[in-house]
C-alpha positions as CSV (number, residue, x, y, z in Angstrom):
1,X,75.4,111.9,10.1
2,X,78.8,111.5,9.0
3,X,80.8,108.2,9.9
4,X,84.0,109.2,8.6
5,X,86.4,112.0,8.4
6,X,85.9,114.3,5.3
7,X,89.0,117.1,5.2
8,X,86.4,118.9,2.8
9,X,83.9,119.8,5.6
10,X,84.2,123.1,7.1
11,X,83.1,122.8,11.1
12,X,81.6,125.2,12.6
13,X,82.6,124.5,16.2
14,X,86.6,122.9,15.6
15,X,87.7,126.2,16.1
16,X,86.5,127.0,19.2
17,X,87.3,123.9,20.8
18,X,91.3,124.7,19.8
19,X,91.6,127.7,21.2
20,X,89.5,126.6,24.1
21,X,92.4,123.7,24.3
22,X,95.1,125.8,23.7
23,X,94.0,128.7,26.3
24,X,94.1,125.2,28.9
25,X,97.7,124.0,27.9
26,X,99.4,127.9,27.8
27,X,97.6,128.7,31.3
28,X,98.2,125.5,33.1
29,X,101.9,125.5,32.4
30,X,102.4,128.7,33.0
31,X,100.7,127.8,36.7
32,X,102.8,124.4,36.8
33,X,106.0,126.9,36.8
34,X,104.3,129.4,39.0
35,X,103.7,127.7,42.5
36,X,103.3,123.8,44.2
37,X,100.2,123.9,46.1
38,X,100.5,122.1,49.5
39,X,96.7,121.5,51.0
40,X,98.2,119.4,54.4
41,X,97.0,115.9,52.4
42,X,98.6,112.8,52.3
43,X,98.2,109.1,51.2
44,X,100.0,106.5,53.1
45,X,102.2,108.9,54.2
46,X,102.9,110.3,51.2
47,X,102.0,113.8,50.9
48,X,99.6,114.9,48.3
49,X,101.4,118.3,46.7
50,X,100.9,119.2,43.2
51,X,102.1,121.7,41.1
52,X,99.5,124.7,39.9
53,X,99.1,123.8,36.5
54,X,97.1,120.2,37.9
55,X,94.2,122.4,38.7
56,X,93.6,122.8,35.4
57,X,95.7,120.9,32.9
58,X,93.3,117.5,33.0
59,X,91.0,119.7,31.6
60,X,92.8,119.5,28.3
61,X,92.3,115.8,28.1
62,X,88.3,116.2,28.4
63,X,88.8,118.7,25.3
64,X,90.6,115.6,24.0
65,X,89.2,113.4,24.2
66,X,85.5,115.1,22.8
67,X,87.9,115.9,19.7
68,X,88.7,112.6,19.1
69,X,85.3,111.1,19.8
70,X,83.2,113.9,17.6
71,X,86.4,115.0,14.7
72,X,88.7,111.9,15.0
73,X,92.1,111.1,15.7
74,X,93.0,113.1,12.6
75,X,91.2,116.4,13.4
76,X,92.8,115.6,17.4
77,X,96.1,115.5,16.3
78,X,96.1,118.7,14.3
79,X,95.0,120.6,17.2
80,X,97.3,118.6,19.8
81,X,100.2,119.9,17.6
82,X,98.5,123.2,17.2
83,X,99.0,123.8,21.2
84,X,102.6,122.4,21.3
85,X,103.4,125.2,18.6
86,X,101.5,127.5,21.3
87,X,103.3,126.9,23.8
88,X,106.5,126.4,22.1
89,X,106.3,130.2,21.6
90,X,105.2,131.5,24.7
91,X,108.5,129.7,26.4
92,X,110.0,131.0,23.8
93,X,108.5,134.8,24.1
94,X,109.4,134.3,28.5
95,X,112.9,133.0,27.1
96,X,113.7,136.4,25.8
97,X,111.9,138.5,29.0
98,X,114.5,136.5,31.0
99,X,117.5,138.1,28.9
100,X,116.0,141.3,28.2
101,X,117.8,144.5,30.6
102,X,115.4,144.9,33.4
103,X,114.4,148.6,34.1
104,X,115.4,149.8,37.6
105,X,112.2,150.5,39.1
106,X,110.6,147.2,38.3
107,X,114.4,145.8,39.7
108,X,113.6,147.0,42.8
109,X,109.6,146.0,43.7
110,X,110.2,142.9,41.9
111,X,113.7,141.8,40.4
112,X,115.0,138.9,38.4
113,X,115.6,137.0,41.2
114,X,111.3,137.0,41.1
115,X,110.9,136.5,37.6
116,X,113.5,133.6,37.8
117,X,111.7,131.7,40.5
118,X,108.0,131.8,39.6
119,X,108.8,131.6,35.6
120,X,111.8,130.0,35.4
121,X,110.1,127.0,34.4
122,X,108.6,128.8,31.1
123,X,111.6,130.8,30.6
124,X,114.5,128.2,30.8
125,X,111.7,125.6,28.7
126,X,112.1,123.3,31.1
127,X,108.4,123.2,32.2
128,X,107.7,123.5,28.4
129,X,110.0,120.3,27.4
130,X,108.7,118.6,30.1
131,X,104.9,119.6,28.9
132,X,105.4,118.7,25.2
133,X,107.4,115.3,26.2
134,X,104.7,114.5,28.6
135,X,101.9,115.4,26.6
136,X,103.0,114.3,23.5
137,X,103.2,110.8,25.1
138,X,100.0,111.1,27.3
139,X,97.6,112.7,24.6
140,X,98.3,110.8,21.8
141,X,98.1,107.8,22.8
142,X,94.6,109.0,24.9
143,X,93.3,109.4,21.5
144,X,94.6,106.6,19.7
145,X,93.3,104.3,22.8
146,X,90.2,106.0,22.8
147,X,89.2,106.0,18.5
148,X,90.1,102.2,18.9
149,X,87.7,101.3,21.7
150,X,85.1,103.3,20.2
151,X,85.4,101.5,16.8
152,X,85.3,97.6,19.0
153,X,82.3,99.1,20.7
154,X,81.0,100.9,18.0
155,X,80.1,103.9,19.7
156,X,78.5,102.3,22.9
157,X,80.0,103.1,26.3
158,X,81.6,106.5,26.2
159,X,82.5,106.2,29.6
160,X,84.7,103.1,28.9
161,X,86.8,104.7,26.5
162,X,87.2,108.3,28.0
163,X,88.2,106.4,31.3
164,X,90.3,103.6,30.1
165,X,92.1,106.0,27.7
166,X,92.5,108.3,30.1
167,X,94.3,105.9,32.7
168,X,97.0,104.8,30.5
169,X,97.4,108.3,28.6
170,X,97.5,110.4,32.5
171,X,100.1,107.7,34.0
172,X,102.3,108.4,30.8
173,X,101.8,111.9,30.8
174,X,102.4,112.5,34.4
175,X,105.0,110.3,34.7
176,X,106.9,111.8,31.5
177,X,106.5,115.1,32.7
178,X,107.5,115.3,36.1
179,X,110.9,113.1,35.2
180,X,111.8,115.4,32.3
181,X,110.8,119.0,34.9
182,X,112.7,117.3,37.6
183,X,115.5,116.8,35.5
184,X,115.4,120.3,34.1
185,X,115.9,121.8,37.8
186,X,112.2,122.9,37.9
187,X,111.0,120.3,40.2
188,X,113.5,119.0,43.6
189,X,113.7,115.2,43.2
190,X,112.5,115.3,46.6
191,X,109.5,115.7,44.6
192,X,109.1,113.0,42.2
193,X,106.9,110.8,43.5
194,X,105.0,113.3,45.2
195,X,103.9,115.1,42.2
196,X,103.6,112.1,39.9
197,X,100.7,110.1,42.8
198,X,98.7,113.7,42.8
199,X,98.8,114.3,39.6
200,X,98.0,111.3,38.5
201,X,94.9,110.4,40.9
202,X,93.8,114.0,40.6
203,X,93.7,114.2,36.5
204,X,91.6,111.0,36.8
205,X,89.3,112.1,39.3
206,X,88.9,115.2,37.3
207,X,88.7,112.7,33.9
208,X,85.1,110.9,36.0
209,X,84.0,113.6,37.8
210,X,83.6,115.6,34.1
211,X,82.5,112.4,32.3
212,X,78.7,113.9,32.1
213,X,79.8,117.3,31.0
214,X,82.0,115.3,27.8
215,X,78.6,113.1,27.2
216,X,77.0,116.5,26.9
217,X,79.2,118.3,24.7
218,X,80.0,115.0,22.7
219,X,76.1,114.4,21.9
220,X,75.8,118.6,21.1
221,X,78.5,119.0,19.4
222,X,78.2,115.7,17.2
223,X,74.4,117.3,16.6
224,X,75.4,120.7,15.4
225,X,78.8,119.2,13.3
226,X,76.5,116.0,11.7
227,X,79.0,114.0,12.6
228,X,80.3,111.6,14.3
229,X,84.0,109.7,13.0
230,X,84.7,106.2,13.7
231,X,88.7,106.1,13.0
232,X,88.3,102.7,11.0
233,X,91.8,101.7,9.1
234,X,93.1,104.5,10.0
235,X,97.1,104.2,11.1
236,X,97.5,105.9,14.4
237,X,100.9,108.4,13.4
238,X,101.4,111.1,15.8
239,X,103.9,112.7,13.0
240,X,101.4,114.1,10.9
241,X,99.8,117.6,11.0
């Protein structure tokens, strides 16, 4: 089994695990624009709504961090960038619906004023910038956090890395993207703190609560690749593709 990245393997595996993660970033924004979700919580008075894309999004950070811990940091960061171009486009492709002439029919059972309000997000790129800022900041540094630990435990304690990384990469991610959506218009500033508490205690719950289901797919996946990449030397730049 291999202990370091080789860009000369061909995997048979890498490919469904990006479009798996890219499916997860495109649909969970999409759902972040779409609707905030209200289920009567609330923590020391605080009430615990989130925005749609939450039920899904931390997701993407189990796909994460399995990349980094079977491919490495290198293999991660091509796909993390292969999802920002993703979803660069589709704002881009609800960008143009926005500006297109709307036929009358459709005007009248639906209208701008709908299309506006439930992808406006998408469409103006606010929930996008805010989603590429965020997770730019959150993911990365997930996977950097997490190669590191794995190489100073060499390879023991998977929980200890997909946890700890996930706790500082969620707190930037959550906090960089609700400040950059609020400031875009999507999200009232009313808001702020709201969405940054729920999102980030519910991406962690969802980060434990999946933690067997990444030892699964890590160990499977590891199996069926013959590999298994310890980042050692490597300098963690976010820049390259």
């Amino acid at each position: 089994m291999s202990q370091k990245p080789s860009d000369s393997l061909t995997f048979r595996y890498l490919d469904l695990v990006t479009a798996a993660f890219v499916a997860v970033l495109i649909v969970s924004n999409v759902a972040s624009s779409a609707k905030i979700v209200d289920l009567g919580f609330s923590l020391f008075g605080l009430p615990l709504a989130f925005d749609g894309g939450t039920l899904l999004f931390p997701v993407s950070y189990v796909f994460g961090d399995i990349l980094t811990e079977v491919y490495g940091f290198k293999a991660s960061r091509r796909v993390i960038w292969t999802g920002f171009a993703a979803l660069a486009l589709s704002s881009f492709i609800f960008f143009i619906l926005r500006r297109l002439p709307a036929e009358a029919a459709w005007e009248g059972y639906a209208g701008s004023a709908a299309y506006d309000a439930v992808l406006g997000g998408m469409s103006t790129g606010g929930i996008a910038l805010a989603s590429l800022l965020g997770y730019w900041a959150g993911e990365f540094s997930n996977s950097a956090i997490l190669a590191r630990i794995k190489v100073l435990t060499k390879g023991r304690f998977l929980w200890v890395r997909t946890i700890g990384s996930t706790l500082a990469g969620e707190l930037l991610d959550s906090a960089v993207f609700v400040f950059i959506a609020s400031l875009a218009g999507v999200f009232g500033w009313e808001l702020f703190l709201t969405l940054v508490c729920t999102n980030y205690l519910f991406k962690c719950l969802v980060e434990v609560v999946m933690t067997p289901f990444t030892y699964l797919a890590a160990a499977k996946l590891k199996k069926a690749e013959g590999i298994d990449v310890y980042d050692t030397g490597l300098i963690f730049n976010p820049f390259k593709f």
